[in-house]
C-alpha positions in Angstrom: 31.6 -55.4 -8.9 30.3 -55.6 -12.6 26.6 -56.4 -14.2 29.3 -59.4 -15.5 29.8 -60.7 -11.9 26.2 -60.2 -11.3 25.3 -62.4 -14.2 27.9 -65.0 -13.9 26.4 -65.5 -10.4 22.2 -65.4 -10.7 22.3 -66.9 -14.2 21.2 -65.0 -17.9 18.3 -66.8 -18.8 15.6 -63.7 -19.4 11.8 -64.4 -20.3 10.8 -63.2 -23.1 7.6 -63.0 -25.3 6.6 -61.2 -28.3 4.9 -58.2 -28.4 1.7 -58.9 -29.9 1.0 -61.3 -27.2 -2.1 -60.2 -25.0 -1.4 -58.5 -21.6 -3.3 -61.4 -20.3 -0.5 -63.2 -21.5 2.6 -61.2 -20.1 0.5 -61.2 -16.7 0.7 -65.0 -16.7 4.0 -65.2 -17.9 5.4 -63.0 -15.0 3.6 -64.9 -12.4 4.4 -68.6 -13.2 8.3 -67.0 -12.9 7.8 -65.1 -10.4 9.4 -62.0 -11.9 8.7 -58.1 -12.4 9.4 -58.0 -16.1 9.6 -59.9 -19.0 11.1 -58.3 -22.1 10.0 -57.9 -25.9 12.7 -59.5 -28.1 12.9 -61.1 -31.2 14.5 -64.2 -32.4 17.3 -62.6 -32.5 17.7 -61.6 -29.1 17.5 -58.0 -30.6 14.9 -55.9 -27.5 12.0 -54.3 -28.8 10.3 -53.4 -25.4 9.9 -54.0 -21.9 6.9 -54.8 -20.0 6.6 -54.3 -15.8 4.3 -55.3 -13.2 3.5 -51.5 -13.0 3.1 -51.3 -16.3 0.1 -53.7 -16.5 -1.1 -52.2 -13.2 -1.1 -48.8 -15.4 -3.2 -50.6 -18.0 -5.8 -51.9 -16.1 -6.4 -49.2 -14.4 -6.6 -47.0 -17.4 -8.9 -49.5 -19.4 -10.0 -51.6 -17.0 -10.1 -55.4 -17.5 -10.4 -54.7 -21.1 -7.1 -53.6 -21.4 -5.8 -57.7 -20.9 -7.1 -58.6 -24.2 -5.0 -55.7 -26.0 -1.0 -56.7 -27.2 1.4 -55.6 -25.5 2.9 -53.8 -27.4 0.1 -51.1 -26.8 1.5 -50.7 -23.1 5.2 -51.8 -23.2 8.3 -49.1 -22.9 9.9 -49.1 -26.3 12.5 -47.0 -25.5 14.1 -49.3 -23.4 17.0 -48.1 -21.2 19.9 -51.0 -21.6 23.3 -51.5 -19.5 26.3 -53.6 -20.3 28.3 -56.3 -18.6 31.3 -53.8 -17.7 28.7 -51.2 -16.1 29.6 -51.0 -12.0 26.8 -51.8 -9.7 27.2 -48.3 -8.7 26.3 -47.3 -12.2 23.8 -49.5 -12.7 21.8 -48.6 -9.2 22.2 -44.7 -10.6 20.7 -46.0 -13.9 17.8 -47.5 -12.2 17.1 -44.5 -9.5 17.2 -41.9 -12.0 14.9 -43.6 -14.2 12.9 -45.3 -11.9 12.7 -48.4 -13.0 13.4 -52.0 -11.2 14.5 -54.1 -14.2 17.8 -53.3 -16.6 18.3 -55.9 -19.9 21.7 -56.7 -20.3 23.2 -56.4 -24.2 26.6 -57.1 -25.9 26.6 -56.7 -29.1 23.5 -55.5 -30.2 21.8 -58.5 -28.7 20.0 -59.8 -25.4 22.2 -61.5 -23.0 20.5 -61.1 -19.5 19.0 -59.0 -17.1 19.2 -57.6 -13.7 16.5 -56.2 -11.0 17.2 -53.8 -8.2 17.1 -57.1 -6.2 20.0 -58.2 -8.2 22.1 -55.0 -7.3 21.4 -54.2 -4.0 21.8 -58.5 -2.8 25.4 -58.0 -4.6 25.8 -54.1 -2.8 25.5 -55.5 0.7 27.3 -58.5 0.0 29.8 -56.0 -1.0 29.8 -54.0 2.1 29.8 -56.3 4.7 32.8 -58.0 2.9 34.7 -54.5 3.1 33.7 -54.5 6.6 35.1 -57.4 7.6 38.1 -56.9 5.7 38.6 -53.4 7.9 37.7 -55.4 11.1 40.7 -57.8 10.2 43.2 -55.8 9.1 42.3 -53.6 12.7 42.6 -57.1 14.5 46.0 -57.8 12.8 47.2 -54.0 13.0 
């Protein structure tokens, strides 16, 4: 299975916000969608950063409540590791251990065009595996 089929499947809408928005702002933003990440990206749908739950946990715990009021660009990743639609899942989920991160953005061309969470990978994994399964427990049924 590809990030493609992934996408095709949970949709490629990705939140977004710019990064001299406040990390008040990103925290709100991440709550009211009830996701882990939201990325930096310009009109363009060119990525300049990503931003994480731990990330802002990082923050605040560095500066304290102060640290909400700040952009986010001051606590975002700017090197921002990226994946493409014909990446496996088994590449992906090596991608994500390796580097330790939850959230991947998604880019063709240059440009923004979804993203995926571990969620993402491992829903698709098992739904991968138990269909292999089954397919073993037929063909021994029919052998």
């Amino acid at each position: 299975m590809t990030v493609k089929t992934i996408l095709d499947l949970k949709g490629r809408e990705v939140v977004t916000v710019a990064p001299e928005r406040t990390l008040a702002e990103a925290a709100k933003l991440l709550a009211e969608h009830r996701i882990g990440a939201v990325v930096l990206a310009d009109a363009d749908d060119v990525i300049h950063g990503i931003l994480s739950e731990r990330d802002i946990v990082r923050a605040v715990a560095g500066e304290g409540a102060n640290a909400l009021d700040k952009p986010i660009s001051a606590f975002m990743t700017a090197r921002v590791r990226v994946c493409h639609e014909y990446h496996t899942v088994t590449e992906v989920m090596r991608l994500m251990t390796e580097g330790r991160f939850r959230h991947l953005p998604v880019v063709e061309g240059g440009k923004l065009v979804g993203i995926i969470s571990i969620g993402d990978v491992v829903k698709r994994r098992i739904e991968e595996a138990e269909r292999e399964a089954e397919e073993i427990r037929t063909y021994i049924a029919t052998a």
